[in-house]
Backbone as CSV, one residue per row, in Angstrom:
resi,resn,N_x,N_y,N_z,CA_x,CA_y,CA_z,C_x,C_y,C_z
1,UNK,11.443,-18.042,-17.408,10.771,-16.758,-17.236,11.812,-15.650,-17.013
2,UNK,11.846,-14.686,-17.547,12.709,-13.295,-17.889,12.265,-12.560,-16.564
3,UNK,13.261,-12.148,-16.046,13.327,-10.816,-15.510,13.429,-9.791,-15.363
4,UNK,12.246,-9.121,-15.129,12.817,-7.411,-15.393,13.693,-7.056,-14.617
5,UNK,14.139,-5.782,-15.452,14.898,-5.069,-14.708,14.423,-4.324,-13.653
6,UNK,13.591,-3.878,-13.714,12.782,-3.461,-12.524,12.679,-4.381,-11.352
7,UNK,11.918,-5.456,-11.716,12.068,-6.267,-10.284,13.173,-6.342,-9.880
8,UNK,14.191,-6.371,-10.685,15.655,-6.790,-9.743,15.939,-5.587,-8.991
9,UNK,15.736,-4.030,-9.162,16.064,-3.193,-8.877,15.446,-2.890,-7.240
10,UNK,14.176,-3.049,-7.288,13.305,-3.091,-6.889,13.493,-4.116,-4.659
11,UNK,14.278,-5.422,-5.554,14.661,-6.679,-4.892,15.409,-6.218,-4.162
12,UNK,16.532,-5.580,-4.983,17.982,-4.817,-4.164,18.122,-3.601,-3.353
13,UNK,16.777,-3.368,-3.752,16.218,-1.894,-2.749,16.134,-2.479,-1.192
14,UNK,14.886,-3.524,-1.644,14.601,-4.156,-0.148,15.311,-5.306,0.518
15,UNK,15.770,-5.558,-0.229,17.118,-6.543,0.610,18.077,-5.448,1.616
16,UNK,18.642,-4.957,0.341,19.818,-3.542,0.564,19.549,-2.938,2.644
17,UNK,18.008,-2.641,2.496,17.200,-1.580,3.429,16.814,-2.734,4.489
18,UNK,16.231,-4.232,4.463,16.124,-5.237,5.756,17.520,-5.587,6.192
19,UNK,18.380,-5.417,5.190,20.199,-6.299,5.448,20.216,-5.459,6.591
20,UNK,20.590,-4.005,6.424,20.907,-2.669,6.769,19.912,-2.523,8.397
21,UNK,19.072,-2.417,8.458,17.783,-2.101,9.193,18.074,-3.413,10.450
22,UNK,18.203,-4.888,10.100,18.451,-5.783,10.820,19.766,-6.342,11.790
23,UNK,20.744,-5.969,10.516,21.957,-6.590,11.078,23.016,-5.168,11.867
24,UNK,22.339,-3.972,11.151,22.371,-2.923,11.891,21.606,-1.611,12.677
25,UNK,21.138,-1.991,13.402,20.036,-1.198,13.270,20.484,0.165,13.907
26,UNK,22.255,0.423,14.257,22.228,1.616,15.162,22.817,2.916,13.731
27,UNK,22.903,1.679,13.141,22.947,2.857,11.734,21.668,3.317,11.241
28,UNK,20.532,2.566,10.990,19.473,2.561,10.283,18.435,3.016,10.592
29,UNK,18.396,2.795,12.514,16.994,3.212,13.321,16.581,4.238,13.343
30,UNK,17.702,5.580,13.313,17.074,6.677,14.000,17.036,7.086,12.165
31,UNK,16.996,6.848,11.252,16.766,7.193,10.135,15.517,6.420,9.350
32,UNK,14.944,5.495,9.700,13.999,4.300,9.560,13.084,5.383,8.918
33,UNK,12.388,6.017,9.680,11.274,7.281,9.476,11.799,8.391,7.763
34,UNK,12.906,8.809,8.030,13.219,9.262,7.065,13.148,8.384,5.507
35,UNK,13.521,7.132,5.640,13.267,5.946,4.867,11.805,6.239,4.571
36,UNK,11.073,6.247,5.902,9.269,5.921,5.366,8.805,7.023,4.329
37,UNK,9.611,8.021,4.822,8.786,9.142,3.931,9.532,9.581,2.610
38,UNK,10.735,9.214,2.415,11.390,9.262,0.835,10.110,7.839,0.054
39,UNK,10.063,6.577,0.411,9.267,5.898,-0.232,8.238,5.986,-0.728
40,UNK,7.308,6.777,0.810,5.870,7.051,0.656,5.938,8.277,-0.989
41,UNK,7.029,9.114,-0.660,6.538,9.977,-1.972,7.092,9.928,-2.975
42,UNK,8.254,8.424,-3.472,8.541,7.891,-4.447,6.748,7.092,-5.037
43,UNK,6.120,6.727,-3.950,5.131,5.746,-4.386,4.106,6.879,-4.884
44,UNK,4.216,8.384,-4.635,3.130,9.102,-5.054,3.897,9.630,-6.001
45,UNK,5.027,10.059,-6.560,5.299,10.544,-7.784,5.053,9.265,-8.309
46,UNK,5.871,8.227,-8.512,5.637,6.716,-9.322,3.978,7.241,-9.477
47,UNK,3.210,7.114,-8.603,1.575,7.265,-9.129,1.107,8.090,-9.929
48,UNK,1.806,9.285,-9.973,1.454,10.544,-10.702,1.822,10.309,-12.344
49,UNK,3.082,9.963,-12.146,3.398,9.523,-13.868,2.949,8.349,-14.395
50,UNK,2.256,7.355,-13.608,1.801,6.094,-14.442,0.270,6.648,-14.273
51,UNK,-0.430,7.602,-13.488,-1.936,7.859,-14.604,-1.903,8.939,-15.471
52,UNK,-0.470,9.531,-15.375,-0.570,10.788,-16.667,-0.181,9.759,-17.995
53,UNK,0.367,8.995,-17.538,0.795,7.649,-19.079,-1.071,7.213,-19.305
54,UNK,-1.301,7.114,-18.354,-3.102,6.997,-19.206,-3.703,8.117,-19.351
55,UNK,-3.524,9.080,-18.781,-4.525,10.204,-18.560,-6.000,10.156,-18.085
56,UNK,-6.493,11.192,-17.517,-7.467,11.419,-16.836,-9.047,10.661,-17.811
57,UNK,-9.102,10.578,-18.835,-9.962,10.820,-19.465,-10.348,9.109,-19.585
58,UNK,-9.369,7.831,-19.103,-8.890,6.591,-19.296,-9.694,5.774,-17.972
59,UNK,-10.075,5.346,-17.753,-11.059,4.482,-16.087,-9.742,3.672,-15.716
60,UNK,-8.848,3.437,-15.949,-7.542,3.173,-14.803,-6.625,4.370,-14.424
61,UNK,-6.656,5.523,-15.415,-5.430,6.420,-15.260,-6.732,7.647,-13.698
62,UNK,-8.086,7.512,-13.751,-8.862,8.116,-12.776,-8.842,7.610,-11.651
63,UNK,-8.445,5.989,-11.677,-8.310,5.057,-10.801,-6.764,5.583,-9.835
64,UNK,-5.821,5.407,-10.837,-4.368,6.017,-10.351,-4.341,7.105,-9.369
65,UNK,-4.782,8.183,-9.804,-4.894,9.414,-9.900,-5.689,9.665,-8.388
66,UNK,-6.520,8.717,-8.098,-7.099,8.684,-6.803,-6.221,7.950,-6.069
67,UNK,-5.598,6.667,-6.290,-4.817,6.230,-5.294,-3.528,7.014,-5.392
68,UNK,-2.855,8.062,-5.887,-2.039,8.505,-6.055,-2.273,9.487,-4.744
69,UNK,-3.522,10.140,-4.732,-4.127,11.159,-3.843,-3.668,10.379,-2.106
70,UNK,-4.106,9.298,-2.441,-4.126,8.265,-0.943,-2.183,8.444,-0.898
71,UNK,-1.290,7.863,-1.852,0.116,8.033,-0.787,0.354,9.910,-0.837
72,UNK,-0.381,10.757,-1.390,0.395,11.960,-1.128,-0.229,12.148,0.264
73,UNK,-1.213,11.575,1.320,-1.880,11.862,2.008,-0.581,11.000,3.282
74,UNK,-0.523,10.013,2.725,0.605,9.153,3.746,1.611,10.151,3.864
75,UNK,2.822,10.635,2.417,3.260,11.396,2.040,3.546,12.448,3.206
76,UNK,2.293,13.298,3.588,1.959,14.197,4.291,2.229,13.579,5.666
77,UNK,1.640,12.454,6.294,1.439,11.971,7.463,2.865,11.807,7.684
78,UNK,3.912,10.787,6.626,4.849,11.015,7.294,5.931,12.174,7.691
79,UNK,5.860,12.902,6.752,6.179,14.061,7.017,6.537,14.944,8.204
80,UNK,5.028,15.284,8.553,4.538,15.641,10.254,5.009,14.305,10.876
81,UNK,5.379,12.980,10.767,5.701,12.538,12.307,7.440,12.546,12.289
82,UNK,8.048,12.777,10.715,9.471,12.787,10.873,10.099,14.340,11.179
83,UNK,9.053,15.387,10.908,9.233,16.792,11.947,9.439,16.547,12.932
84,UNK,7.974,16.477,13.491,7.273,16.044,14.981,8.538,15.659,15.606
85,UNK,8.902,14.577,15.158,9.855,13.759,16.102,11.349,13.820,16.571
86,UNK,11.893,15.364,15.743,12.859,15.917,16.038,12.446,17.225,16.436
87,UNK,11.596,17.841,16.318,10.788,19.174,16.949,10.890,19.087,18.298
88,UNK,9.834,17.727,18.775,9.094,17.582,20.125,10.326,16.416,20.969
89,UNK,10.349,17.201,22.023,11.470,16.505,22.904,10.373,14.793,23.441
90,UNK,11.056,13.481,23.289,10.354,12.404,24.012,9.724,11.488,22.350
91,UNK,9.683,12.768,21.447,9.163,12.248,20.356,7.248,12.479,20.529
92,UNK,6.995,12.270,19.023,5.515,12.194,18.574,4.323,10.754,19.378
93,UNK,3.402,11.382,20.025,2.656,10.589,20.496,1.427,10.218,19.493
94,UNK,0.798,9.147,19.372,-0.468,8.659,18.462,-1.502,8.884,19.666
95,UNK,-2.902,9.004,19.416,-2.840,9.692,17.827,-2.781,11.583,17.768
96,UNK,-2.236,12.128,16.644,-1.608,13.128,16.478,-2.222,13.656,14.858
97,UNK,-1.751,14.937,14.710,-2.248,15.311,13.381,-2.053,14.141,12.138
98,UNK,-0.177,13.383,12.248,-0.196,12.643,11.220,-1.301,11.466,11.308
99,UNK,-2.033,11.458,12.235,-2.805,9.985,12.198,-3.846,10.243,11.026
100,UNK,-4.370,11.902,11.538,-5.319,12.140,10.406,-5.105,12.418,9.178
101,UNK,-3.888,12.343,8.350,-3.359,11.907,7.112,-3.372,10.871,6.816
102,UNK,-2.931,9.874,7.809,-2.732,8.294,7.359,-4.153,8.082,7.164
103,UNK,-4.847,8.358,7.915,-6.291,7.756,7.705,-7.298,8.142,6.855
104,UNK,-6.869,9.639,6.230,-7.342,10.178,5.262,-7.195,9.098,4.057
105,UNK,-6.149,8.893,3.854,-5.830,8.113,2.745,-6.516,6.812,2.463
106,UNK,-7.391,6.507,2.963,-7.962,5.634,2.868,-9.463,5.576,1.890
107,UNK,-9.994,6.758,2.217,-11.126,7.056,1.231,-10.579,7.092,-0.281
108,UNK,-9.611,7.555,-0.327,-8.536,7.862,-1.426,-8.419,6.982,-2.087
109,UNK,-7.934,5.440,-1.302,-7.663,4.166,-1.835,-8.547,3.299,-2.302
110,UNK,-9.426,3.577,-1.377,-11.073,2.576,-1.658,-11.258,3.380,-2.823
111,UNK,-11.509,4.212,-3.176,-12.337,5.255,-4.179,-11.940,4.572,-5.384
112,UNK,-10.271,4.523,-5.437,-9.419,4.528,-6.949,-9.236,3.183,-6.897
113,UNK,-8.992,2.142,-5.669,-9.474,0.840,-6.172,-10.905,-0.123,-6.616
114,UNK,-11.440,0.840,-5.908,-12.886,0.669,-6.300,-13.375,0.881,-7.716
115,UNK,-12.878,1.809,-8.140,-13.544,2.769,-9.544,-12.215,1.660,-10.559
116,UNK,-11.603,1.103,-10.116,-10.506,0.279,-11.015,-11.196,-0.685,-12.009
117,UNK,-11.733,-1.185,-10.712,-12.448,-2.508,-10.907,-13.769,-2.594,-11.562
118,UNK,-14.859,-1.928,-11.185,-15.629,-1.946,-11.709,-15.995,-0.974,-13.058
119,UNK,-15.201,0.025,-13.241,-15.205,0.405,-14.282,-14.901,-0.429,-15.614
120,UNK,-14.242,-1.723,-15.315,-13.976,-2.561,-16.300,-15.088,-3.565,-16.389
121,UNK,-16.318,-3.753,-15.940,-17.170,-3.954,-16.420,-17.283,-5.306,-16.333
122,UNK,-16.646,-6.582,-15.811,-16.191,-7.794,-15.674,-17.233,-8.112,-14.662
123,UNK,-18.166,-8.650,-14.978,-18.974,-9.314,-14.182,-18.390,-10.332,-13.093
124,UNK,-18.560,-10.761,-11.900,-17.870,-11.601,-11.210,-18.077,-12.849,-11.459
125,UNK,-19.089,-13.147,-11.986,-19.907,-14.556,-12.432,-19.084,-15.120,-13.519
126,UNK,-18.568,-14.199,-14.263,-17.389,-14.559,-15.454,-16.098,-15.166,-14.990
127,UNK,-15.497,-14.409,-14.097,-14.064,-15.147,-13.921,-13.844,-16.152,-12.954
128,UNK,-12.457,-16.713,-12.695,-12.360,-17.969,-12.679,-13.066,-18.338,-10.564
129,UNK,-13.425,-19.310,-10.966,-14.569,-19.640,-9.821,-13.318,-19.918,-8.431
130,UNK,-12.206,-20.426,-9.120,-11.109,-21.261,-7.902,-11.011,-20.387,-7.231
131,UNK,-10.497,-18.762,-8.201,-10.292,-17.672,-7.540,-10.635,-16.654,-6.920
132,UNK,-12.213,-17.081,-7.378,-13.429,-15.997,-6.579,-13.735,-16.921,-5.008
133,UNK,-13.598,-18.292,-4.872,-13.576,-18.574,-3.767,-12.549,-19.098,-2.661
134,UNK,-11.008,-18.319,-3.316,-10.364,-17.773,-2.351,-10.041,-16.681,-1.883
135,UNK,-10.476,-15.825,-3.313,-10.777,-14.650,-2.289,-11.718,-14.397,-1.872
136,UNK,-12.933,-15.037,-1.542,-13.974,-15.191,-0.363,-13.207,-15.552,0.645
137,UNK,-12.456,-16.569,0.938,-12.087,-17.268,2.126,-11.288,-16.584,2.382
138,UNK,-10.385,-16.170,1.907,-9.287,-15.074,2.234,-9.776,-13.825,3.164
139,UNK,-10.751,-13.374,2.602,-11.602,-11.989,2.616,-12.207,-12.577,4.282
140,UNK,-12.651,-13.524,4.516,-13.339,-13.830,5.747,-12.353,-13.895,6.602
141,UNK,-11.244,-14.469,6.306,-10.468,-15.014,7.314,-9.787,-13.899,7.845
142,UNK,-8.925,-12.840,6.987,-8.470,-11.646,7.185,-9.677,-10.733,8.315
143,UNK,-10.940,-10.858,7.645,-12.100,-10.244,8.402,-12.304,-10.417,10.279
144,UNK,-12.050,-11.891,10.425,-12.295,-12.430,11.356,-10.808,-12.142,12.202
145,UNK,-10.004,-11.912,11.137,-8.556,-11.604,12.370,-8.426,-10.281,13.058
146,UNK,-9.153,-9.424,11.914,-8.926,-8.261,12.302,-10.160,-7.765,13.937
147,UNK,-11.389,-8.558,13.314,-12.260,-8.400,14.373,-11.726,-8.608,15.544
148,UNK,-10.957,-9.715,15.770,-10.390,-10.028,17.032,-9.352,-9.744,17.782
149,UNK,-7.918,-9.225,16.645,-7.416,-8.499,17.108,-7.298,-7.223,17.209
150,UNK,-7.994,-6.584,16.210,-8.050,-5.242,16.456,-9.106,-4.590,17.748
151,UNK,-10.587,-5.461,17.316,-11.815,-4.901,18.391,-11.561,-5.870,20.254
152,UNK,-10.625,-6.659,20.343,-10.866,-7.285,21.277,-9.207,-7.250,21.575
153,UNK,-8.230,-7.877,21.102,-7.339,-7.796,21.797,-5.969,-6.316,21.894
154,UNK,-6.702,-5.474,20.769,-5.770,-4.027,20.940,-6.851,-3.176,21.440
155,UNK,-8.310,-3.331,21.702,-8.769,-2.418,22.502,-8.627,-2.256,24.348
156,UNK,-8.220,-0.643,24.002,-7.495,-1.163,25.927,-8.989,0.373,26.425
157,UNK,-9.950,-0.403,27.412,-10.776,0.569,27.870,-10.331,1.415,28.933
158,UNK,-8.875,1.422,29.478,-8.133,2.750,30.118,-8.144,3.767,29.156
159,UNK,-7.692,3.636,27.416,-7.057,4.366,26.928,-8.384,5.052,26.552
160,UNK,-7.745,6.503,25.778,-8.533,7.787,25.275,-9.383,6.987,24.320
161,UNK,-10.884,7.742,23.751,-11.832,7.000,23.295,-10.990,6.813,21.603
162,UNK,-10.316,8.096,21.654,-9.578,8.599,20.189,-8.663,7.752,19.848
163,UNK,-8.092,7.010,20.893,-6.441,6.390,20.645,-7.257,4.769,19.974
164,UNK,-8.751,4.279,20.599,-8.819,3.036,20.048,-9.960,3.647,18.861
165,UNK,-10.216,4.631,18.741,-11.054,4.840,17.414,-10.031,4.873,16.133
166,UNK,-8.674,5.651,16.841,-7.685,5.540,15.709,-7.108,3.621,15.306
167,UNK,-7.019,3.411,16.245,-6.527,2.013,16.325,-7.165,1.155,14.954
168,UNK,-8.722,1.084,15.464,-9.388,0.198,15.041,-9.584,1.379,13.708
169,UNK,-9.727,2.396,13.455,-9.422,2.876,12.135,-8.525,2.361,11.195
170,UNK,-7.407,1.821,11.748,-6.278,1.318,10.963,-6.353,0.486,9.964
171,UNK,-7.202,-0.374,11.229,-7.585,-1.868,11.016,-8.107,-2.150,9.885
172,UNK,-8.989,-1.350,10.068,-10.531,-2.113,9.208,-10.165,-1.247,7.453
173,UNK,-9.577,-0.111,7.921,-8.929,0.689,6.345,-8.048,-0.338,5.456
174,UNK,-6.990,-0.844,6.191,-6.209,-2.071,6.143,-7.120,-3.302,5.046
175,UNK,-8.024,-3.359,5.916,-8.814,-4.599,6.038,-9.453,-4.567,4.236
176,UNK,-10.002,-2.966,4.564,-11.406,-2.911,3.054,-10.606,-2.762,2.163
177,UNK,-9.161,-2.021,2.325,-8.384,-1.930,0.863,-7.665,-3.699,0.597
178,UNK,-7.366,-4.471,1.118,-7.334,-5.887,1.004,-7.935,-6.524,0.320
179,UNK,-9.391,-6.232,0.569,-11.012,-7.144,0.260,-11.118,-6.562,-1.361
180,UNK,-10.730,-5.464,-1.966,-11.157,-4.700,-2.783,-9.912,-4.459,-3.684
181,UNK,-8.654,-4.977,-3.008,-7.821,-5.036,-4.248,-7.885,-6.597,-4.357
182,UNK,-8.156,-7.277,-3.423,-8.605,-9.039,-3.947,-9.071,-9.193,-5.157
183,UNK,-10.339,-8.265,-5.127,-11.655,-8.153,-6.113,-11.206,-7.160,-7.763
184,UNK,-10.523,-6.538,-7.071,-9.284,-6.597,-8.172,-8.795,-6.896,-8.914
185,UNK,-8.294,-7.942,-8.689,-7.372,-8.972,-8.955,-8.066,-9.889,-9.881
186,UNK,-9.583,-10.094,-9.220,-10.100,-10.958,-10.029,-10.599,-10.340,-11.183
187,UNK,-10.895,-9.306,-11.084,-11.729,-8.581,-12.252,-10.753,-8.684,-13.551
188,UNK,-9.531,-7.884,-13.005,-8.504,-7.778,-13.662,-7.775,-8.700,-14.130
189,UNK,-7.995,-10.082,-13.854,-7.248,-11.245,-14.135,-8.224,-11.616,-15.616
190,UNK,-9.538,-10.979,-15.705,-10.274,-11.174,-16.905,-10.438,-9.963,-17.662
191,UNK,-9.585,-8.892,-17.522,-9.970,-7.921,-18.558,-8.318,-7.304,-19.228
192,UNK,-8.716,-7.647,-20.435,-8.017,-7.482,-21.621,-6.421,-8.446,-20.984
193,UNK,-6.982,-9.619,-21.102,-5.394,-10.225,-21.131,-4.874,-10.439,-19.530
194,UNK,-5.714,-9.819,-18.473,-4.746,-9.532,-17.091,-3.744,-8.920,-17.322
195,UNK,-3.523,-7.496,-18.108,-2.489,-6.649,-18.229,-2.363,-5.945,-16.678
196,UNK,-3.653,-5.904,-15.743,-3.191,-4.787,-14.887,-3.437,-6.172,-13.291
197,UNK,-3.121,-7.299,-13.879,-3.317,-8.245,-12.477,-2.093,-8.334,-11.543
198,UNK,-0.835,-7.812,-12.000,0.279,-7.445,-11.162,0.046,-6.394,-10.552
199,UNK,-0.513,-5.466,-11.316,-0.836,-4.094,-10.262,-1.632,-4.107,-9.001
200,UNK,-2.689,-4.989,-9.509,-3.624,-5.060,-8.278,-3.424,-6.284,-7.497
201,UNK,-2.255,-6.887,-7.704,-1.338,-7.905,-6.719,-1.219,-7.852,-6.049
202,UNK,-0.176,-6.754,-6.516,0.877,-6.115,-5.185,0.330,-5.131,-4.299
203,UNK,-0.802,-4.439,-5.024,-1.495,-3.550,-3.984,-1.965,-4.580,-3.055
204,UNK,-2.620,-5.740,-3.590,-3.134,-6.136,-2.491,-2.005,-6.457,-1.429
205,UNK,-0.987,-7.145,-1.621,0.180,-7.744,-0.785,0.741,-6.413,-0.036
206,UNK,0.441,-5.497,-0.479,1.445,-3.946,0.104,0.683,-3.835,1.707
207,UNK,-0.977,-4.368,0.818,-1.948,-3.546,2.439,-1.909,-4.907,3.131
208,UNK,-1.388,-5.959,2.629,-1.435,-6.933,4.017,-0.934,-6.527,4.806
209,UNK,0.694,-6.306,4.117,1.290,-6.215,5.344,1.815,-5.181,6.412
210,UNK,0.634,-3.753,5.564,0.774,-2.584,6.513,-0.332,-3.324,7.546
211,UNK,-1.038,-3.680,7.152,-2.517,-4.556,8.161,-1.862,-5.062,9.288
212,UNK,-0.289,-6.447,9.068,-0.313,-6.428,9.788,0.809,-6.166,10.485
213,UNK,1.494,-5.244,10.323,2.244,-4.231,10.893,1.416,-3.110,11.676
214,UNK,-0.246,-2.665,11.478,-0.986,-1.900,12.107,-1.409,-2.933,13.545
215,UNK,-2.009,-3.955,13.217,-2.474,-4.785,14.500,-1.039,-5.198,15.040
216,UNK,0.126,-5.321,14.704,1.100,-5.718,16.042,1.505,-4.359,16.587
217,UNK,1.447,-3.302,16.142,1.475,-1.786,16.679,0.423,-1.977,18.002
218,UNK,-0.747,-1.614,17.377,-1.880,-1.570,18.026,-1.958,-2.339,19.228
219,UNK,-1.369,-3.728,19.549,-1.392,-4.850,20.393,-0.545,-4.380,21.521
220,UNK,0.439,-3.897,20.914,1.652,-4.411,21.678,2.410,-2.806,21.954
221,UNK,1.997,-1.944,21.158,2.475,-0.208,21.540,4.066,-0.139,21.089
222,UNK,4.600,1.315,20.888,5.487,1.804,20.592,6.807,1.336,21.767
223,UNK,6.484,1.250,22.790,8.036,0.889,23.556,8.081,-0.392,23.269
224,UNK,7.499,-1.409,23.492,7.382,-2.895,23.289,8.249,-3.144,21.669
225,UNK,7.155,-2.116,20.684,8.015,-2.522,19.923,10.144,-2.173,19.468
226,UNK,9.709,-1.509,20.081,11.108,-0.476,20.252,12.352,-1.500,20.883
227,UNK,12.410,-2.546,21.946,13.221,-3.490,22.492,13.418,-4.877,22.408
228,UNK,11.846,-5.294,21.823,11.713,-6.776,21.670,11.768,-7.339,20.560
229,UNK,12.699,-8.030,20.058,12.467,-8.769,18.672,11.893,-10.145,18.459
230,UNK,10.950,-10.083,17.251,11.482,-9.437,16.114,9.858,-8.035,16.138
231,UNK,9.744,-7.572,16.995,8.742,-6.715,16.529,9.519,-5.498,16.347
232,UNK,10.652,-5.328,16.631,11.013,-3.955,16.301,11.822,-3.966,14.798
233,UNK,10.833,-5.105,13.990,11.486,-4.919,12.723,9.635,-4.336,11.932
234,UNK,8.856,-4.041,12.573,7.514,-3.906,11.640,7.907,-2.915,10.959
235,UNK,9.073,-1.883,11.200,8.938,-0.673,10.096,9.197,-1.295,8.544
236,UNK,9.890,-2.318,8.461,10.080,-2.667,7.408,8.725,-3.349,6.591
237,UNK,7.533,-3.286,7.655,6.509,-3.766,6.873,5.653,-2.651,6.085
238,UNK,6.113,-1.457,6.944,5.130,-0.221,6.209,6.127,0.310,5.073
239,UNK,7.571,-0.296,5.514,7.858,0.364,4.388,7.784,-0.298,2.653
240,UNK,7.786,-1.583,3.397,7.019,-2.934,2.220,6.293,-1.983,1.360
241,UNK,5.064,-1.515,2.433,3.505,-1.009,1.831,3.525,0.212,0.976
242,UNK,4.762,0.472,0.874,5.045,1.875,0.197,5.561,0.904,-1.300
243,UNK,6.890,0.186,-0.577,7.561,-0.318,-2.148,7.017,-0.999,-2.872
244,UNK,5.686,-1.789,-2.793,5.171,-3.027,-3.288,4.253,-2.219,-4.471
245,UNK,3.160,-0.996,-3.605,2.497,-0.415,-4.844,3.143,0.606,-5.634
246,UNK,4.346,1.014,-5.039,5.068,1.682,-6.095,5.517,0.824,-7.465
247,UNK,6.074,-0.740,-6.991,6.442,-1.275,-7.775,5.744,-1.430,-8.719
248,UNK,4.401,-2.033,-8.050,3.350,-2.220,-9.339,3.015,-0.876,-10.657
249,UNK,2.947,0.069,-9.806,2.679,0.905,-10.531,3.544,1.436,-11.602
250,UNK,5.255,1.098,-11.184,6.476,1.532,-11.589,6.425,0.855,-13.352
251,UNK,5.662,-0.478,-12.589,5.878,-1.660,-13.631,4.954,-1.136,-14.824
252,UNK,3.700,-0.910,-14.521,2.434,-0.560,-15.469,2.813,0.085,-16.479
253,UNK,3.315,0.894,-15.801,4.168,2.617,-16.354,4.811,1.815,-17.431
254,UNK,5.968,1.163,-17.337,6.504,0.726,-18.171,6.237,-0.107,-19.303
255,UNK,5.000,-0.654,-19.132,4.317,-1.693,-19.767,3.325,-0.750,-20.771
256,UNK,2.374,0.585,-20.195,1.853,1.425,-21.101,3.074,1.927,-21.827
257,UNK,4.050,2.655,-21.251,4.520,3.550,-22.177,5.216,2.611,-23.449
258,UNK,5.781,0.864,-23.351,5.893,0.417,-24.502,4.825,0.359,-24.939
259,UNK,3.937,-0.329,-24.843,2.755,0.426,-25.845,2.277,1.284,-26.601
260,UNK,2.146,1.880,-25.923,2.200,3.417,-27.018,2.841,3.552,-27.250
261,UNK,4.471,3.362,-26.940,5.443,3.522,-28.276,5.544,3.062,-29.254
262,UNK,4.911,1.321,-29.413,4.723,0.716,-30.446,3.751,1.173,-31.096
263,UNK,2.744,1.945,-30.723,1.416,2.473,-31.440,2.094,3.290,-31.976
264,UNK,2.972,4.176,-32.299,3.259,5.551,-32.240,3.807,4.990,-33.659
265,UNK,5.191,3.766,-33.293,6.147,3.765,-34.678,5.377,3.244,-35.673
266,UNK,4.162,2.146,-35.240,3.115,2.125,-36.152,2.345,2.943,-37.073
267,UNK,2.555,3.899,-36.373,1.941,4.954,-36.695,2.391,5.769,-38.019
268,UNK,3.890,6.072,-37.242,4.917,6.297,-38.460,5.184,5.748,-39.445
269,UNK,5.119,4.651,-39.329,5.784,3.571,-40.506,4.532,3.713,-41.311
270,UNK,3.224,4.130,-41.218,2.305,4.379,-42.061,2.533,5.231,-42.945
271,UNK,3.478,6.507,-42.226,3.038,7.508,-43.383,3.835,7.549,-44.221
């Protein structure tokens, strides 16, 4: 099996950034944030040019185009907390304006993974049964973790009503974009070939592991994670959640635009 060039590029990004981040972190830490938000809006330009390669008028490039909306919204969030956090002496407290970006983005994501899938018209009854009933079991099990750690063991009834509404906001956003790029996956694993079943892969794998980089946040709070290892490596999980659907999308991109280039010389060689 061949390798793209992309994945390798891709590989050496995130090796390059955990090597760096782990074995040094007094180089890497107080820049970690700056990291989050060059990615987050590599993953929203990457989005912008792989649904203008379909265009608006296409039921995946409308799909894009909405989840594209969801990282310019992260985009934004990180933004305000990598201000914030050289502005405000002690640093940015949650939850804060960026929370309501991060969480914006979520309608964003459901919308354009939602409209992915079923716009392709793939009945569920059609594709393969092994895989519709692991991602049932998957879908429950994820369900049942989040219930418990998010609603029971990160809810603290000292704290503000806002700090566990944001919390468990995380969660369950986490949770539905998971369940729905699963469903994804399957749809897409039966329409036209599984050309777009890497895309909706890695989306799914991106929101695991912001999921669960959100519930060990949520559990365990910002100083905890800040001294104890290995939790003071979760930034590298959100920043996963940035590189994984960029990748996919990076990849698509590349996969339409040969396409239509081959349509094109076809085209030519006609006349």
């Amino acid at each position: 099996m061949k390798i793209k060039p992309i994945t390798i590029i891709f590989l050496v990004i995130s090796l390059v950034v955990s090597a760096i981040y782990i074995f040094s972190p007094s180089v890497l830490g107080p820049q970690i944030q700056s990291l989050s938000f060059i990615f987050s809006v590599a993953a929203a330009l990457i989005g912008l040019y792989t649904s203008r390669a379909y265009g608006s008028k296409s039921a995946i490039g409308r799909a894009l185009i909405l989840i594209t909306a969801g990282f310019v919204c992260w985009a934004v969030a990180e933004a305000i907390w990598y201000i914030s956090n050289r502005l405000i002496e002690g640093g940015i407290t949650s939850p804060s304006l960026a929370d309501v970006f991060f969480l914006l983005a979520y309608p964003f994501f459901g919308a354009g993974i939602y409209h992915g899938f079923v716009v392709a018209r793939v009945k569920l009854n059609t594709v393969n049964k092994s895989l519709l009933y692991t991602v049932l079991l998957t879908s429950l099990v994820l369900t049942g973790l989040v219930v418990y750690f998010i609603l029971f063991k990160a809810y603290e009834s000292t704290a503000e009503p806002i700090a566990n509404i944001v919390n468990i906001g995380y969660g369950l956003g986490d949770l539905v974009m998971i369940i729905l790029s699963l469903l994804a996956i399957l749809v897409a694993s039966e329409y036209k070939g599984g050309k777009l079943a890497l895309l909706w892969g890695v989306m799914a794998l991106g929101f695991l592991l912001v999921l669960v980089a959100d519930i060990v946040y949520a559990i365990y709070g910002e100083q905890f994670l800040n001294d104890i290892k290995p939790y003071t490596y979760i930034d590298l999980l959100w920043i996963a959640g940035y590189l994984l659907p960029a990748y996919g999308m990076i990849d698509n991109y590349l996969h339409i635009s040969e396409v239509q280039n081959k349509i094109k010389l076809k085209l030519q060689q006609r006349i």
